[in-house]
SEDREN-570596 format. One record per atom (N, C-alpha, C): x negated, y, z; residue in one letter. Coordinates in steps of 0.02 Angstrom, whole numbers, plus 50000, padded with zeros to 5 digits. Example, Ala and Ser with C-alpha at 12.3 -4.5 7.8 and 13.67 -1.06 7.14 Angstrom:
493404971650390a;493854977550390a;493404983550390a;493584988850354s;493164994750357s;493555000250394s;
END
This chain:
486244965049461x;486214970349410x;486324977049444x;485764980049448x;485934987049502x;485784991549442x;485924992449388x;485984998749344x;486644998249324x;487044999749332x;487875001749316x;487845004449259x;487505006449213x;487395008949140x;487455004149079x;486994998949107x;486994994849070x;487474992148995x;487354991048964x;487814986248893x;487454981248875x;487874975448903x;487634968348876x;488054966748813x;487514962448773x;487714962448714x;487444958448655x;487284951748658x;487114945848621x;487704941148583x;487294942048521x;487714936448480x;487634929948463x;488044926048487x;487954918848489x;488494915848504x;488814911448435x;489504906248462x;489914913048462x;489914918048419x;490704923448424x;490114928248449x;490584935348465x;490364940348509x;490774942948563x;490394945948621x;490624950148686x;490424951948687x;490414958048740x;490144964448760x;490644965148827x;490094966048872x;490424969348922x;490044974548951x;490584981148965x;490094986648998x;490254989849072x;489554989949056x;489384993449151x;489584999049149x;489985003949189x;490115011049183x;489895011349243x;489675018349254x;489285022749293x;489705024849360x;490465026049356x;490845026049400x;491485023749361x;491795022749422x;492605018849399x;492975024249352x;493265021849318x;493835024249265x;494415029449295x;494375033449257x;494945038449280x;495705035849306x;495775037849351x;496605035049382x;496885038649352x;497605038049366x;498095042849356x;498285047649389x;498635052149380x;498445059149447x;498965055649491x;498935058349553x;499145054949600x;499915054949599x;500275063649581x;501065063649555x;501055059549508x;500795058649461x;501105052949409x;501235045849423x;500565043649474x;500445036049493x;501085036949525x;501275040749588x;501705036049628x;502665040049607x;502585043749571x;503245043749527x;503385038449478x;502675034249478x;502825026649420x;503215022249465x;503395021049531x;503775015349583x;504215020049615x;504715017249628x;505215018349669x;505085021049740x;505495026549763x;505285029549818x;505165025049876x;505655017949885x;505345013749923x;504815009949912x;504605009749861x;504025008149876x;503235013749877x;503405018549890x;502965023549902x;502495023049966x;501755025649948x;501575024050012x;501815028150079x;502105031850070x;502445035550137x;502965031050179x;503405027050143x;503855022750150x;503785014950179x;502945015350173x;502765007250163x;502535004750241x;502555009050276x;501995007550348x;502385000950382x;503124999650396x;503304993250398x;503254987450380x;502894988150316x;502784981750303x;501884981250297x;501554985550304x;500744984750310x;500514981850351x;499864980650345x;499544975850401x;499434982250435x;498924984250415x;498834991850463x;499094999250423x;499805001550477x;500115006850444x;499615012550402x;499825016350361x;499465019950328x;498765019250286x;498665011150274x;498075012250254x;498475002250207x;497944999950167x;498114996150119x;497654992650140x;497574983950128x;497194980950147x;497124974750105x;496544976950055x;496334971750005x;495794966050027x;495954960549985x;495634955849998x;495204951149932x;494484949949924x;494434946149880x;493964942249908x;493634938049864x;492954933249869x;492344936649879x;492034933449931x;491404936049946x;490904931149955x;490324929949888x;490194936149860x;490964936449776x;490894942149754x;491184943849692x;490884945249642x;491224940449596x;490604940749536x;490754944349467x;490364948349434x;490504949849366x;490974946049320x;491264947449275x;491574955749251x;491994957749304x;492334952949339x;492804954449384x;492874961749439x;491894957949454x;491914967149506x;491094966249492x;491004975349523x;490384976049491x;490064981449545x;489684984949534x;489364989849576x;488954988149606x;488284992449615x;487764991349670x;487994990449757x;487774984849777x;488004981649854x;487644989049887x;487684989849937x;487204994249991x;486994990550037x;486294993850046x;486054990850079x;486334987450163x;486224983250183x;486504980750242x;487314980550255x;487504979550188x;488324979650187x;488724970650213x;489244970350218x;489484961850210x;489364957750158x;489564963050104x;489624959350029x;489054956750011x;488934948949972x;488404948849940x;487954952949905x;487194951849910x;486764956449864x;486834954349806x;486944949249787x;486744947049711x;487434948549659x;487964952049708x;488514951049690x;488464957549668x;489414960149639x;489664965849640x;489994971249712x;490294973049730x;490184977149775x;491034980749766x;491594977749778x;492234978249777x;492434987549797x;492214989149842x;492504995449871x;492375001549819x;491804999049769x;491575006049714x;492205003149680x;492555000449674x;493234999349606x;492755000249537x;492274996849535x;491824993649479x;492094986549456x;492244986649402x;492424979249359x;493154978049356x;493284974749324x;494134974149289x;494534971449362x;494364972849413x;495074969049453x;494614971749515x;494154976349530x;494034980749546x;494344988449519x;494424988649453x;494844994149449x;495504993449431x;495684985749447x;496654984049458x;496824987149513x;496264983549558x;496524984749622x;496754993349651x;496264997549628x;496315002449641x;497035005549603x;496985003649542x;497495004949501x;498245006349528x;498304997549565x;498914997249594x;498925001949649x;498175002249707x;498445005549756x;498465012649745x;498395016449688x;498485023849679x;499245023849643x;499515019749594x;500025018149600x;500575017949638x;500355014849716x;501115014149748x;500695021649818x;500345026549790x;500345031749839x;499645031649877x;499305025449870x;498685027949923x;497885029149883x;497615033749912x;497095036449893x;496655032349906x;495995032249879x;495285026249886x;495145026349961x;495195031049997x;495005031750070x;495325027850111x;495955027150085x;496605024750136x;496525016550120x;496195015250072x;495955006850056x;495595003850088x;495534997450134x;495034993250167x;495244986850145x;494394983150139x;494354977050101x;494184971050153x;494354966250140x;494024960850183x;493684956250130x;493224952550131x;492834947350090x;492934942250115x;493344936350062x;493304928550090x;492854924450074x;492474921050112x;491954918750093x;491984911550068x;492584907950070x;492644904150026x;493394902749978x;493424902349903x;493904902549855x;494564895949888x;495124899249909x;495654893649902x;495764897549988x;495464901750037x;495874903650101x;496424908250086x;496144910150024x;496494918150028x;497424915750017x;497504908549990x;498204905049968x;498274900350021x;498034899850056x;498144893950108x;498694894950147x;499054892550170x;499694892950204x;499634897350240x;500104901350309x;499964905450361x;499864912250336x;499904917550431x;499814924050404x;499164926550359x;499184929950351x;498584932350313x;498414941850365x;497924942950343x;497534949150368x;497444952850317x;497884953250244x;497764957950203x;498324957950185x;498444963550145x;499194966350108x;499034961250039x;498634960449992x;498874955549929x;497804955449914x;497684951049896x;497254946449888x;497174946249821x;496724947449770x;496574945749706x;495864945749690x;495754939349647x;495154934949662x;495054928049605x;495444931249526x;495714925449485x;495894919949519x;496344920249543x;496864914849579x;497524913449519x;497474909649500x;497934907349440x;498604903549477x;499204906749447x;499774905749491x;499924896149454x;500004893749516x;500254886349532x;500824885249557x;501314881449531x;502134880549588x;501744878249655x;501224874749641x;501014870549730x;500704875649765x;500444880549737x;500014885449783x;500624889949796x;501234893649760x;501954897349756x;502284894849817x;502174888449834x;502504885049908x;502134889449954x;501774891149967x;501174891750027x;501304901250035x;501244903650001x;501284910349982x;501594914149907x;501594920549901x;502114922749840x;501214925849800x;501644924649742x;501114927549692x;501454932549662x;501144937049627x;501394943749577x;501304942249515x;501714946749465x;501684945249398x;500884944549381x;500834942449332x;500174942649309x;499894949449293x;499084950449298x;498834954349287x;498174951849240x;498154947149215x;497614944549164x;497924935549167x;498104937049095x;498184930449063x;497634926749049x;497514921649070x;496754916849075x;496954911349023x;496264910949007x;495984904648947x;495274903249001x;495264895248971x;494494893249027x;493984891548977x;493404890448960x;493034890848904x;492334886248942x;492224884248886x;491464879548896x;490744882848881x;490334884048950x;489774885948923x;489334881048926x;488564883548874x;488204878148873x;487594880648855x;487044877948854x;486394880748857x;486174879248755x;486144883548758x;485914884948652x;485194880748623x;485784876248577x;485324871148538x;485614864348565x;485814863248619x;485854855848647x;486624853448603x;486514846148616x;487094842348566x;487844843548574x;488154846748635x;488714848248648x;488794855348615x;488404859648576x;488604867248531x;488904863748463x;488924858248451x;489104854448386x;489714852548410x;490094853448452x;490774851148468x;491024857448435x;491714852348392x;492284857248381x;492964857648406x;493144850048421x;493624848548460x;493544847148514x;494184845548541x;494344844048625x;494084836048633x;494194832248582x;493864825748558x;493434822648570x;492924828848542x;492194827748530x;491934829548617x;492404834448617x;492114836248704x;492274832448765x;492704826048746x;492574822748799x;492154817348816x;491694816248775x;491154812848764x;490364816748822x;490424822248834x;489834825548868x;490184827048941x;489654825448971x;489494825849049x;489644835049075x;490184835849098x;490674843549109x;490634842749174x;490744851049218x;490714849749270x;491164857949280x;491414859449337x;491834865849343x;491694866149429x;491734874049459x;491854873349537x;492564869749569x;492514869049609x;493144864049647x;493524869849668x;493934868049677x;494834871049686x;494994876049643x;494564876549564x;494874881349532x;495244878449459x;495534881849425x;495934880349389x;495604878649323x;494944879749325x;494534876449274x;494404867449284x;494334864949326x;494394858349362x;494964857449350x;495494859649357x;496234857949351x;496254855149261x;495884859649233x;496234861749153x;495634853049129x;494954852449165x;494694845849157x;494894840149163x;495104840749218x;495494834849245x;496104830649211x;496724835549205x;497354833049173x;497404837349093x;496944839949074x;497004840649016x;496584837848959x;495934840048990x;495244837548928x;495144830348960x;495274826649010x;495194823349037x;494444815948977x;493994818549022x;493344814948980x;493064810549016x;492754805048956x;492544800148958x;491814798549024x;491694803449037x;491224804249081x;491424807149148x;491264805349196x;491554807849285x;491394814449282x;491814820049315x;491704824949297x;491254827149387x;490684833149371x;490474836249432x;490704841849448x;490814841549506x;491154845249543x;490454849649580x;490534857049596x;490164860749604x;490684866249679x;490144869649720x;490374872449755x;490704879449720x;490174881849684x;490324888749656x;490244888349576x;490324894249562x;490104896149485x;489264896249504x;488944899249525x;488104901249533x;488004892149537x;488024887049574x;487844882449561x;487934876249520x;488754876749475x;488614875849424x;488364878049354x;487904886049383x;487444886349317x;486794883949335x;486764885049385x;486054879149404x;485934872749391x;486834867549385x;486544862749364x;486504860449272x;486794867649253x;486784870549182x;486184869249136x;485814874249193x;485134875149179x;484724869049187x;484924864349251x;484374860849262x;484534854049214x;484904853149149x;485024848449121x;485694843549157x;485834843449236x;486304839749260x;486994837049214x;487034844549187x;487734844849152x;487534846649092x;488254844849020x;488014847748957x;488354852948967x;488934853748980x;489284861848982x;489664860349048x;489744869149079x;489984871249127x;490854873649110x;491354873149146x;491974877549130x;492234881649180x;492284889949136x;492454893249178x;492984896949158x;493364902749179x;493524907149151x;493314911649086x;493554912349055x;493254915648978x;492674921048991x;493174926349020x;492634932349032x;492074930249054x;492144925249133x;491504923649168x;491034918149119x;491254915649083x;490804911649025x;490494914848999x;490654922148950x;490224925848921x;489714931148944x;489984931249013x;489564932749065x;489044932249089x;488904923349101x;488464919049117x;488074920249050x;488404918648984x;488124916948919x;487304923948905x;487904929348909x;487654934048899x;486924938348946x;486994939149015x;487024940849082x;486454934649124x;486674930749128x;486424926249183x;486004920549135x;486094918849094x;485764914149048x;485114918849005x;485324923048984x;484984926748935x;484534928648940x;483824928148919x;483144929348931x;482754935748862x;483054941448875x;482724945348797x;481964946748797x;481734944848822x;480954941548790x;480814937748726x;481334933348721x;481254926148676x;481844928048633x;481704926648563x;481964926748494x;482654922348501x;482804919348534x;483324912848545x;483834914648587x;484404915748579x;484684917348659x;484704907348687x;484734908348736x;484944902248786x;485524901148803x;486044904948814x;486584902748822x;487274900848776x;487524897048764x;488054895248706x;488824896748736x;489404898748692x;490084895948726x;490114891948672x;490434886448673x;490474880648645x;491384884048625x;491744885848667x;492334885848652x;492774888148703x;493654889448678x;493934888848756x;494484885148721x;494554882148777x;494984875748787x;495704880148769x;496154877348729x;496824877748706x;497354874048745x;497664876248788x;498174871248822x;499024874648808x;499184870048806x;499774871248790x;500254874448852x;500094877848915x;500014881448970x;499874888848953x;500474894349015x;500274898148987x;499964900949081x;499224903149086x;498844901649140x;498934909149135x;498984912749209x;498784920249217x;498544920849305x;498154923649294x;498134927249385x;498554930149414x;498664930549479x;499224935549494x;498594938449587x;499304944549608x;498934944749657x;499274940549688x;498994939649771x;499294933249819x;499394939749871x;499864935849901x;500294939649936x;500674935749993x;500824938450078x;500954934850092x;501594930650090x;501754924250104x;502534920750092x;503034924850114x;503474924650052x;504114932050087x;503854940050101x;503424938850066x;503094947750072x;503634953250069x;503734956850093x;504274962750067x;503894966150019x;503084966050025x;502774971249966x;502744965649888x;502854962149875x;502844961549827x;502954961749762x;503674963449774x;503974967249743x;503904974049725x;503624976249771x;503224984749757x;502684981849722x;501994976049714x;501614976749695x;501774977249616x;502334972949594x;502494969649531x;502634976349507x;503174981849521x;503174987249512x;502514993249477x;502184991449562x;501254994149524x;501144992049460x;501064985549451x;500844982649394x;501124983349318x;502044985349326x;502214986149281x;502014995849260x;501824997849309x;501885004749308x;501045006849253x;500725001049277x;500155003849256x;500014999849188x;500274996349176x;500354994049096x;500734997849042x;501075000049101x;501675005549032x;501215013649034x;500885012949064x;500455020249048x;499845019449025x;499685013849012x;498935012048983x;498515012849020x;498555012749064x;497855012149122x;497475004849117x;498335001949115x;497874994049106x;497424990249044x;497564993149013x;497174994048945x;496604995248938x;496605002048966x;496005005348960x;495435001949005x;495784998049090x;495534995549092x;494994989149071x;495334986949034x;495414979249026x;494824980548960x;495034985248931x;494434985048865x;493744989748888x;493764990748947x;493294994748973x;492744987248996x;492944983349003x;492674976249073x;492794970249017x;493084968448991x;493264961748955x;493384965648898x;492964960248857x;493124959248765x;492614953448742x;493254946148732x;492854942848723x;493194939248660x;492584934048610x;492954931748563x;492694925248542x;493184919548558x;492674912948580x;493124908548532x;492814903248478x;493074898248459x;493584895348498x;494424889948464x;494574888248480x;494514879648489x;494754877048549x;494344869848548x;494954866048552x;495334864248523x;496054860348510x;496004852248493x;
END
């Protein structure tokens, strides 16, 4: 999607909308951001505990996918083409990230990103090469062994998509849904929520990514896919959606109700001294509505419940 203007916007199974803005969302002025944290954790204060003094060092998935992050790639860059493009602070955790780091003192310049190219290194035991990592990584006690997570910054629900008209859009319960052939990417917390929660009558497929379990979406393999909410209406809306044709194609069937309360956090390394500054960021920018503004700027979604 290389027009950043854009407003997606189909109704089917509830409504969403998510919008493209043209450039990232206003920060906070820079005296305000870093009078929101404690002088120790200011970025003047912080060079002891950085990977590289004076400058911040973010980390997510590469490629990165909508709503999450957004922006036109450049040409001959690292980041995926098909993807979003992390460094414009385009998309809801594209403009966390920035959020926090203008927050604890550093300017967009003073920010460098690394891209992991596959979901589950960025928590893996050992040092790490970035200051905190966020990448909907949903905090786990077993993954909390390995490394520290931060308060949450998006409370997650996981939701079923499905291609419009087929026999799984007639599900209302969790019941009825374990009767159809489901499939989620591996090591994420959507597989988790399949596994020991909806746990169904049918073997569940396991997929490398989100992009190829909508392929096997599409190609009939599976009746519904599970992902994250936002990224469901995403797909629904975005990646499924053909406005040529009178019909949309893509369905959410629902999001799964668990009696769990699931959030992302950032990752951080084990025993971080910054983490505690990040949690700080985070509280700083919720109590001034940045996070808000974010959050309804990138995500608004409204999906049946499947209990």
């Amino acid at each position: 999607m290389t027009d950043n203007r854009r407003r997606v916007s189909v109704l089917a199974a509830g409504a969403a909308t998510f919008a493209l803005v043209a450039t990232p969302l206003a920060a906070l002025a820079q005296d305000e951001a870093t009078a929101a944290v404690s002088e120790e954790c200011q970025a003047a204060n912080l060079d002891p505990i950085l990977k590289n003094p004076g400058r911040l060092t973010i980390s997510t998935d590469n490629p990165a996918f909508y709503p999450w992050w957004a922006g036109e790639v450049p040409e001959g860059s690292d980041w995926a083409d098909f993807a979003g493009y992390p460094p414009s602070g385009e998309g809801f955790e594209g403009g966390i990230a920035y959020a926090i780091a203008e927050a604890l003192g550093f300017s967009r310049d003073q920010v460098d990103w690394i891209g992991q190219p596959t979901f589950g290194l960025a928590f893996a035991p050992g040092e790490k090469a970035f200051d905190f990592h966020l990448g909907q990584v949903s905090y786990r006690e077993e993954r909390a062994e390995a490394v520290d997570f931060s308060d949450s910054y998006f409370d997650a629900q996981q939701a079923v998509v499905a291609m419009y008209g087929t026999p799984i859009t007639e599900v209302t319960t969790l019941e009825e849904l374990k009767d159809f052939q489901l499939g989620a990417p591996v090591g994420t917390t959507s597989l988790l929520v399949l596994e020991d929660f909806v746990q169904p009558n049918v073997e569940i497929m396991v997929f490398d990514d989100v992009t190829a379990g909508k392929f096997a979406l599409q190609n009939g393999q599976i009746d519904g896919l599970v992902v994250d909410t936002p990224t469901g209406f995403y797909i629904r809306d975005a990646e499924l959606e053909d406005y040529d044709t009178p019909e949309p194609e893509g369905y959410i069937v629902g999001e799964i109700v668990t009696d769990t309360d699931e959030y992302f956090g950032l990752v951080l390394e084990k025993d971080s001294p910054l983490t505690a500054c990040v949690n700080e960021a985070i509280a700083a920018i919720k109590a001034s509505g940045q996070y808000d503004e974010i959050y309804d700027a990138w995500i608004s979604t409204d999906a049946p419940q499947l209990q």
